[in-house]
C-alpha positions as CSV (number, residue, x, y, z in Angstrom):
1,X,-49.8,-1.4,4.5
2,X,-53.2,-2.9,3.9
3,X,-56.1,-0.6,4.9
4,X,-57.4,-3.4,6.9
5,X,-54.7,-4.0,9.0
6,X,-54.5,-0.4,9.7
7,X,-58.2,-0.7,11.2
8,X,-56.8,-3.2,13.3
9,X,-54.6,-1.3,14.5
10,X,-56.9,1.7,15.5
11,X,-59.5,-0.7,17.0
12,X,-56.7,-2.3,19.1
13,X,-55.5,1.2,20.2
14,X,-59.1,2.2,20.9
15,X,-59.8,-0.8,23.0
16,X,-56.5,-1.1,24.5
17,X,-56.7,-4.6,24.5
18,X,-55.9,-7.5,21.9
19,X,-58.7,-9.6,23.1
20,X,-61.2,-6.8,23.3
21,X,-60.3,-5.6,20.0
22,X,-60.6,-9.7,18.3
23,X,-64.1,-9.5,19.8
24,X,-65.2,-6.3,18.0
25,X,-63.5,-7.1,15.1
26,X,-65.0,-10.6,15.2
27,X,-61.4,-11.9,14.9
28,X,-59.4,-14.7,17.0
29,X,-57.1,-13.1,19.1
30,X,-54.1,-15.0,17.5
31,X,-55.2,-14.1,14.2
32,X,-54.7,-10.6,15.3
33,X,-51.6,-10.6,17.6
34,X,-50.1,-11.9,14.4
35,X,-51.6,-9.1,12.1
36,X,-50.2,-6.4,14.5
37,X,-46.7,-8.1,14.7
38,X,-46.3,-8.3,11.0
39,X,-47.3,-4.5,11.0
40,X,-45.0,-4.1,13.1
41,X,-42.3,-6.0,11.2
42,X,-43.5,-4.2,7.9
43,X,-43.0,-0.6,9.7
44,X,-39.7,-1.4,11.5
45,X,-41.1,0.1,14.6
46,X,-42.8,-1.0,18.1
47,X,-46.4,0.5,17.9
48,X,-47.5,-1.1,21.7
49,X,-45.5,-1.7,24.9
50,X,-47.7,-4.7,25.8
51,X,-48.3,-4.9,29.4
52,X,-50.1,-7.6,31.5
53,X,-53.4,-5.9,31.2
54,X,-53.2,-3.8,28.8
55,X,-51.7,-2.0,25.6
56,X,-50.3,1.4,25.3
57,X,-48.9,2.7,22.4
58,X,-45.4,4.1,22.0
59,X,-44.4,7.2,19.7
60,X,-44.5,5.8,17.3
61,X,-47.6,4.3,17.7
62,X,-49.6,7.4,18.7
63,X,-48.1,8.8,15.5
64,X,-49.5,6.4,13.5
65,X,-52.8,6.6,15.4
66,X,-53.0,10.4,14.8
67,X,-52.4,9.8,10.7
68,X,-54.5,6.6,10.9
69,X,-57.6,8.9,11.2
């Protein structure tokens, strides 16, 4: 995992949003969404249930956040 991608990740988490997080990561929101999958793919887990509205992360995810930092 790149250290990079793991501040996307936090930043998304934080912001709970994908397009919120692009903005302050001056990203494009497909850029990102991509990033996040590929994490995701890497890790073998599901960090976010994506919702209409917003993101929330799942155990795993919230794990990750809490070792993240």
């Amino acid at each position: 995992m790149d250290l990079r991608v793991l501040n996307y990740f936090l930043t998304v988490a934080h912001e709970r949003t994908i397009s919120k997080a692009a903005a302050v990561l001056h990203l494009s929101q497909p850029t990102l969404s991509k990033q996040l999958k590929d994490l995701e793919t890497e890790l073998g887990v599901q960090l976010f249930t994506r919702g209409n509205r917003e993101i929330t992360l799942t155990t795993d995810g919230l794990y990750l956040q809490k070792r993240g930092r």
